[in-house]
N, C-alpha and C positions, 0 to 999 in steps of 0.2 A: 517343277519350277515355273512362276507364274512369270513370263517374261513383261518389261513393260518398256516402253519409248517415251521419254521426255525431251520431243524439241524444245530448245530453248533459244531464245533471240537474244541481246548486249542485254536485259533488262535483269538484275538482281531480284527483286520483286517477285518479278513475275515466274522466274525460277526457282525459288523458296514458295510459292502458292504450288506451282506440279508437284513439288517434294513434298507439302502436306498432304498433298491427295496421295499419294504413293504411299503414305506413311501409315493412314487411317485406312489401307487396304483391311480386308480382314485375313486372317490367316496369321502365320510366324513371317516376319522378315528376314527370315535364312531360307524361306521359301519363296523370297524376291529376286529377281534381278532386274536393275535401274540401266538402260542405255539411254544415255545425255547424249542430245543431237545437237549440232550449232551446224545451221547452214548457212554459206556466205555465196549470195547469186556471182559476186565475181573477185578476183586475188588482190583487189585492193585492200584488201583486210593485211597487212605484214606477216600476220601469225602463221596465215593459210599457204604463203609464199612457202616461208622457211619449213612450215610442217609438212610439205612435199618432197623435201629432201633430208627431212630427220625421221629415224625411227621414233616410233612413241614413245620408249624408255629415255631419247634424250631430250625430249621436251622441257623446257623451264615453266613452270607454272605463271611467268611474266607474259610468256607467248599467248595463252589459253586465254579466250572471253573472261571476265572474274564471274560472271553469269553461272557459266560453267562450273568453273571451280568450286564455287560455292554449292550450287546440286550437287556435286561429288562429292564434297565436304559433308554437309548435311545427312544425303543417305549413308556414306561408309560410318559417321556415327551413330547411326541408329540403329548400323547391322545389316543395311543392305549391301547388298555384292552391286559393286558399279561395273559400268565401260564409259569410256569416252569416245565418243566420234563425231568426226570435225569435216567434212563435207563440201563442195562446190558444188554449183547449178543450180537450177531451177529448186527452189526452197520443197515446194510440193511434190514435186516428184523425187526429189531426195528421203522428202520425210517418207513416203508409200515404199521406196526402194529399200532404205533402210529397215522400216516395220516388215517387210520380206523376206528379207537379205536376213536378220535377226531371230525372224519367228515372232516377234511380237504378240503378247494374245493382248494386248491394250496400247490405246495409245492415250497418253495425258498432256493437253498442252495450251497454253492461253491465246484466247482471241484480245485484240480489239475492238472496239465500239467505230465504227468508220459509218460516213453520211453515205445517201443511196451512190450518190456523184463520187465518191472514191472509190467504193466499192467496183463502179463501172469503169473505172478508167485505173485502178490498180489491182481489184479483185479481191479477192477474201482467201487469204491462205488458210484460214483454219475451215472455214466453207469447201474452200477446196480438199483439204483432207478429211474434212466430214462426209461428203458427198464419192471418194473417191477410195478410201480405204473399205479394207476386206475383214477387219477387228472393229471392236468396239473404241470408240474416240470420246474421251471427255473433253470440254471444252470449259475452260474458265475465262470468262469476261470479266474485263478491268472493269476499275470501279468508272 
């Protein structure tokens, strides 16, 4: 089983681009499995509130990123076995903890394009999981 991490951020987009790299994996996609990560640095999110006091079977699909749901949607039609996990803190070291905590042998997930001046002053989350993971990391940059 080729395990694989797809952090995904609120963008729809950019969550349907990790699902096609996942999808042109080569091999059989029974021999996938897709874990969808949505990290939020803090509980302002409502979703992340209440999903700390519901199991995962009573989740409403209303609560969930659509980001999200939509990777999950995607791979289970294609044949990939999902997970979902939905996360608090620091974005980077969730994504490294999770590709651990899961086994991960890949991680696929989208950059932005940021000036030197953001980068300095908010940092590069895909830089940092490039620079910082123990598996291989693909990185898709927006247009």
């Amino acid at each position: 089983m080729h395990t694989v991490l797809l952090p995904v951020d609120e963008s729809i987009d950019r969550a349907k681009r990790v699902v096609d790299v996942v999808k042109s994996l080569p091999g059989n996609e029974s021999e996938v499995q897709a874990i969808v990560l949505n990290v939020s640095e803090s509980v302002k999110q409502p979703w992340l509130q209440e999903f700390k006091t519901l199991e995962r079977s009573e989740l409403d699909d209303a609560e969930v990123p659509e980001s999200v749901i939509s990777a999950i949607k995607l791979l289970t039609e294609y044949g990939i076995d999902t997970e979902m996990r939905l996360e608090e803190g620091d974005v980077t070291d969730q994504i490294i903890n999770v590709a651990d905590d899961v086994g991960a042998d890949h991680i696929v997930m989208c950059g932005r394009k940021k000036s030197a001046t953001g980068k300095l002053l908010f940092g590069s989350i895909a830089q940092s999981v490039l620079l910082n993971a123990q598996r291989p990391v693909t990185i898709l940059m927006s247009d």
